[in-house]
C-alpha positions in Angstrom: -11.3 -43.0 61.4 -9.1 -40.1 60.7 -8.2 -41.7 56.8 -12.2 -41.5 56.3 -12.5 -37.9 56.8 -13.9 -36.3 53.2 -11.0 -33.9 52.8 -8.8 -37.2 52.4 -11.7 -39.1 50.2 -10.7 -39.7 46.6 -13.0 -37.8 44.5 -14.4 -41.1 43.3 -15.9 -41.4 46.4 -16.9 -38.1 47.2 -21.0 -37.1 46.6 -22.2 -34.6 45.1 -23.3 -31.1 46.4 -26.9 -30.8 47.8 -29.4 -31.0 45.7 -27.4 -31.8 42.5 -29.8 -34.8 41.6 -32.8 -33.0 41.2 -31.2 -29.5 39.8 -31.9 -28.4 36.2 -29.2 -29.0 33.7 -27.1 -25.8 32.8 -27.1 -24.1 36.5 -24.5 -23.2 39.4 -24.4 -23.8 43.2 -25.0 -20.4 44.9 -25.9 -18.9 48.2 -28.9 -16.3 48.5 -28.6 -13.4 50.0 -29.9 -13.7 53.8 -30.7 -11.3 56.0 -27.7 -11.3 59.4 -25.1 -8.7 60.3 -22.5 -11.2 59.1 -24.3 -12.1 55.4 -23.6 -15.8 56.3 -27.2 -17.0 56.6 -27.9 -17.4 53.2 -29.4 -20.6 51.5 -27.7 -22.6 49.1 -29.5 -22.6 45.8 -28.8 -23.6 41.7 -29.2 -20.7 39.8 -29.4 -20.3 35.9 -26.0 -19.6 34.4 -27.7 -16.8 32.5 -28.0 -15.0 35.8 -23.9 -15.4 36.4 -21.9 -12.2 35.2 -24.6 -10.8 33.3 -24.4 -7.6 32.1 -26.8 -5.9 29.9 -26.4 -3.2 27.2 -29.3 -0.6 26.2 -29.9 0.0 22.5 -32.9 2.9 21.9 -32.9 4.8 18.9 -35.9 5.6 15.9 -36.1 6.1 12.4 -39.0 8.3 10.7 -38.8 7.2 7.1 -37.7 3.9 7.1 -36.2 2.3 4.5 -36.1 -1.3 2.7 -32.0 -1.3 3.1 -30.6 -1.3 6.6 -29.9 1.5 8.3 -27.6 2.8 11.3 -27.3 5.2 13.6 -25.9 8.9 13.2 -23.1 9.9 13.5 -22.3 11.4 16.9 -21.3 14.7 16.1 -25.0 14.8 14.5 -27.1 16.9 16.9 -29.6 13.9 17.0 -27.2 11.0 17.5 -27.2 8.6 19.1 -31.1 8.2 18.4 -31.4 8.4 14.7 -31.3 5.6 12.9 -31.0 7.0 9.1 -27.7 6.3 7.8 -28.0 4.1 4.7 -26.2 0.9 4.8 -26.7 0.4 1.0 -28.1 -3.1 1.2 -30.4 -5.0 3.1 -28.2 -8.2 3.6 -25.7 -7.2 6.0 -23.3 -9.7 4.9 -23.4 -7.5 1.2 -22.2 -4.2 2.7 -19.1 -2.3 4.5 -18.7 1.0 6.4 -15.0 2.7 6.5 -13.5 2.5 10.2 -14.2 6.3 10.8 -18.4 5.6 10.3 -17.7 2.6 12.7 -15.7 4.3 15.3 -18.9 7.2 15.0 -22.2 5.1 15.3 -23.4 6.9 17.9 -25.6 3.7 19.4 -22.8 1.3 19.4 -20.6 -0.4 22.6 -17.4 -2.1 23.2 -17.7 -4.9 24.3 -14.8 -5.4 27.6 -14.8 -9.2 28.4 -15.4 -12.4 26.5 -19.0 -13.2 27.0 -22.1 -14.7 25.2 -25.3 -13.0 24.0 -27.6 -14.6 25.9 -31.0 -12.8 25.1 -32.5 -9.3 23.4 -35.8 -8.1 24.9 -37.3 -4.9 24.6 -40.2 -3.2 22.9 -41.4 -1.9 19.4 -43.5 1.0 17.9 -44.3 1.4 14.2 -47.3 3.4 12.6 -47.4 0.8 10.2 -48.4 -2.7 10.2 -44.9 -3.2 8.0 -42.5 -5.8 8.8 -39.6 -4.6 10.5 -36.1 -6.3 11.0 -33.9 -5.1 13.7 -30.0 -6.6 13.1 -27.7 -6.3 15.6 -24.4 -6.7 14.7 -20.9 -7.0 15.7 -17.4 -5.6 14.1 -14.0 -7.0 14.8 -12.3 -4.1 14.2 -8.5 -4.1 14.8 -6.1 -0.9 15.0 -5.5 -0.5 11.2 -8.8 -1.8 10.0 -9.5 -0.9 6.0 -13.5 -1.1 5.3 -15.2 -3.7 7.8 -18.1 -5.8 7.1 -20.5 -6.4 10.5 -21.4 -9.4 11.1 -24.6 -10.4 12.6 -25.6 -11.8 16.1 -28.9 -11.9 15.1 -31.8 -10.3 13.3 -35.3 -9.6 14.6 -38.5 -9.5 12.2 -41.2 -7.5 13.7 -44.6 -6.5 12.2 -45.7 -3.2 13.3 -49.1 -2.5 15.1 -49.9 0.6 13.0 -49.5 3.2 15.7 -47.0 4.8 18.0 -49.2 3.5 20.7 -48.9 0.2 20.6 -45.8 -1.5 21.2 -44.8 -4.6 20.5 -42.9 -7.2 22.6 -39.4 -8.4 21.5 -37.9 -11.6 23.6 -35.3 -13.5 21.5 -33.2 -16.1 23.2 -32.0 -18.0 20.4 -28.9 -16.1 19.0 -27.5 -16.8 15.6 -23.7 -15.5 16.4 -24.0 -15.4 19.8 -19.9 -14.9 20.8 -18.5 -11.7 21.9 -14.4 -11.1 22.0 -12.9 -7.9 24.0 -12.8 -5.1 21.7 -16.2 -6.4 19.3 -18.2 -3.0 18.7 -22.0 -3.9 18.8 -24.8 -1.8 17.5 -28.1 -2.5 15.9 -29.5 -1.5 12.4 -33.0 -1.5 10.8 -34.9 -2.0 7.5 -38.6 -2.9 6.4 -40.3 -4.9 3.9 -42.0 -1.7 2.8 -40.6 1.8 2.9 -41.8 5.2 4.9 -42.6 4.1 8.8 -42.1 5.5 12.0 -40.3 3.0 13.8 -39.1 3.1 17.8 -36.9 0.5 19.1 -36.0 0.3 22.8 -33.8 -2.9 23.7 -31.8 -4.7 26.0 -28.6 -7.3 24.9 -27.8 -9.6 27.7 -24.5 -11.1 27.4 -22.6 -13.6 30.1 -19.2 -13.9 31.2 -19.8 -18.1 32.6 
């Protein structure tokens, strides 16, 4: 009996974990928290890989005359960096346009990304006194130690039409991300433009990434 004993199975004829058959594609074997002394009575469960090393990163920043090219954050020895979103990016394609590496190195909004990961989502909120289109880009540079003028590229960008008032905000959930790969060292920060020129525009955002 001793030769049937699963640790000397060949994996052939080993099963599968509980509850593999009936768990939804794309999700790992876990064990919830519980409740003992000894955090050994949990249950086991599938989880969603986008809750496995997730981290998040908060983008919040405003412009008050926007403009139909992008536009970046300040600079962050501007007394109103990291908020203000009024440096002109010159064109409203982001693929068109460059910044030298001492305006990237300054955006005040942007992060550094610290382990390979994947976007997984961008949710947050919206304000515009306008009922103007906005686009939100948020964008990625590759920057290396002797970097000449960069060109970001985009994870993805965000079309949002404005409710016309400060008071109403509008809901952004995206979960299908153009560029959605991250290396260690990418700086990420967003940008903004509209289809017609002069709004007050608030952005408040999450970028959920995952390490699986």
């Amino acid at each position: 009996m001793a030769s049937n004993e699963h640790k000397n199975l060949s994996d052939i004829n080993r099963h599968n974990p509980l509850g593999f058959e009936p768990a939804i594609n794309d999700t790992v074997l876990s064990k919830t928290i519980g409740s003992s002394p000894t955090l050994t009575d949990g249950n086991l469960v599938w989880q969603n890989k986008s809750l496995m090393g997730v981290t998040n990163y908060k983008m919040q920043g405003y412009t008050d005359l926007g403009t139909l090219t992008y536009a970046h954050g300040e600079d962050i020895k501007d007394q109103r960096s990291p908020f203000q979103m009024d440096v002109d990016y010159g064109t409203a394609t982001v693929s068109l346009g460059s910044v030298t590496p001492s305006t990237l190195f300054r955006i005040g909004q942007s992060v550094v990304i610290t382990e390979v990961s994947t976007v997984t989502s961008i949710s947050g909120w919206l304000t515009s006194n306008t009922n103007n289109i906005a686009t939100i880009a948020i964008c990625k540079f590759s920057p290396t130690s002797a970097s000449t003028n960069v060109t970001p590229t985009v994870i993805d960008e965000i079309a949002i039409t404005g409710l016309g008032g400060n008071n109403e905000m509008v809901r952004i959930s995206e979960t299908t991300i153009t560029n959605d790969s991250l290396a260690v060292g990418d700086v990420v920060f967003p940008m903004i433009k509209e289809n017609v020129a002069g709004s007050t525009i608030y952005i408040n955002l999450n970028i959920q990434t995952t390490t699986y």
